[in-house]
C-alpha positions in Angstrom: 0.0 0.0 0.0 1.8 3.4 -0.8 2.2 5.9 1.5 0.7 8.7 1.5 2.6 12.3 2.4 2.1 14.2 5.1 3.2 17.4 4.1 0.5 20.7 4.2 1.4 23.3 2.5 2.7 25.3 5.3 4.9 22.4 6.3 6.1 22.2 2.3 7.0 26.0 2.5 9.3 25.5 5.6 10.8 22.6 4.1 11.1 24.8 0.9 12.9 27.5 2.4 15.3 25.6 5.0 16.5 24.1 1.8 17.1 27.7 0.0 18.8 28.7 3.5 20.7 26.3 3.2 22.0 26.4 -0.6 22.7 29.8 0.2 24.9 29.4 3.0 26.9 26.3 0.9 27.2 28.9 -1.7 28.6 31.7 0.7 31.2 29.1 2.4 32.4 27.8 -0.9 32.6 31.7 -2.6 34.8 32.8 1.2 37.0 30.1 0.8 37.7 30.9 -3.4 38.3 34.4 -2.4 41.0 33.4 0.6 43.0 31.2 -2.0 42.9 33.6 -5.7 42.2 37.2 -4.4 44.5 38.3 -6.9 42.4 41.4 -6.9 43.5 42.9 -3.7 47.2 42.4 -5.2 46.8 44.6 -8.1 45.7 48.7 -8.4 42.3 49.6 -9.2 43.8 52.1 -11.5 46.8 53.0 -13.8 47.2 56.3 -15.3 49.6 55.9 -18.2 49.9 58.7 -21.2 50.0 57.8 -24.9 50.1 59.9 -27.8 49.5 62.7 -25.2 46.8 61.7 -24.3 46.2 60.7 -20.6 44.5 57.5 -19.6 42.9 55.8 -16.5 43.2 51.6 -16.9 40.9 50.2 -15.0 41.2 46.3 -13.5 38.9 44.6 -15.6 40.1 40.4 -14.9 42.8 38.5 -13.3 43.4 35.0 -14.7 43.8 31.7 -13.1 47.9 32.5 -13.6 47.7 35.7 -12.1 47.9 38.2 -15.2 45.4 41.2 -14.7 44.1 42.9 -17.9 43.2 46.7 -17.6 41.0 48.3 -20.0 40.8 52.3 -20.7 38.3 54.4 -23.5 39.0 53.7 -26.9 39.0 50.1 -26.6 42.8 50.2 -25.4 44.2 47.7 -22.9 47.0 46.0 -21.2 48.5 43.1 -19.3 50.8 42.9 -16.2 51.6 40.2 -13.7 52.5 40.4 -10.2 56.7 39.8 -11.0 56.2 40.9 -14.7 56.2 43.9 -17.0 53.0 46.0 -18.3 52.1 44.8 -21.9 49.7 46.6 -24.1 47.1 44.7 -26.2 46.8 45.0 -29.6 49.4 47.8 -30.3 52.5 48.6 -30.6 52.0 50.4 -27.2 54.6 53.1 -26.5 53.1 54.6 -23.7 54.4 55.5 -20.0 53.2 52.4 -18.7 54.6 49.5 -21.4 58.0 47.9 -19.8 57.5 49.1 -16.0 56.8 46.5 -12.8 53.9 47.2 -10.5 56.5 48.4 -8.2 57.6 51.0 -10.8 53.8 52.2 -11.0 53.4 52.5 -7.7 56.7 54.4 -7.3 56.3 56.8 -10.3 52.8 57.9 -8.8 50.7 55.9 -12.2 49.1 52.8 -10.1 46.0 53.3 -7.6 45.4 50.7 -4.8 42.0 50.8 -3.7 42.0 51.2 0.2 39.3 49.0 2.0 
């Protein structure tokens, strides 16, 4: 004989929402724990101001990949590349800006990289 359920619709709700709690919370953990082991992004600047052409430009951080190379993005659909123990790269050009060749620390001494504070 099959069994019937006992569950009313208030009990189904609670159930319902115990397991959303509860999926939420996994999700939290596991995205607290990614963050601990690749936050790459609190290792780079926010910004970098470079000039090109004469023209001045703000890079923004747009992505850092698995291997730890952030790519910055500015207007005109120009961008670069640096790594933590590497040297800024532009994209797609032949890049002879104030930026191309120089290490993070060289940003950050020269005044050109901008660490968000939190």
């Amino acid at each position: 004989m099959p069994r019937k359920s006992r569950l009313t619709p208030a009990s189904a709700g609670m159930h319902l929402a115990r397991l959303v709690g509860a999926v939420a919370l996994l999700s939290f953990a596991h995205g607290a724990v990614a963050v601990a082991e690749d936050d790459f992004f609190t290792q780079f600047p926010l910004v970098i101001h470079c000039q090109s052409n004469k023209t001045q430009h703000a890079f923004y951080i747009s992505r850092v990949s698995e291997d730890g190379v952030a790519t910055y993005v500015a207007s005109d659909r120009i961008a670069g590349t640096i790594s933590l123990d590497g040297h800024a790269k532009a994209i797609g050009s032949e890049g002879a800006g104030t930026c191309v060749g120089k290490t993070l620390a060289e940003l950050r001494a020269s005044g050109q990289a901008y660490d968000l504070k939190h």
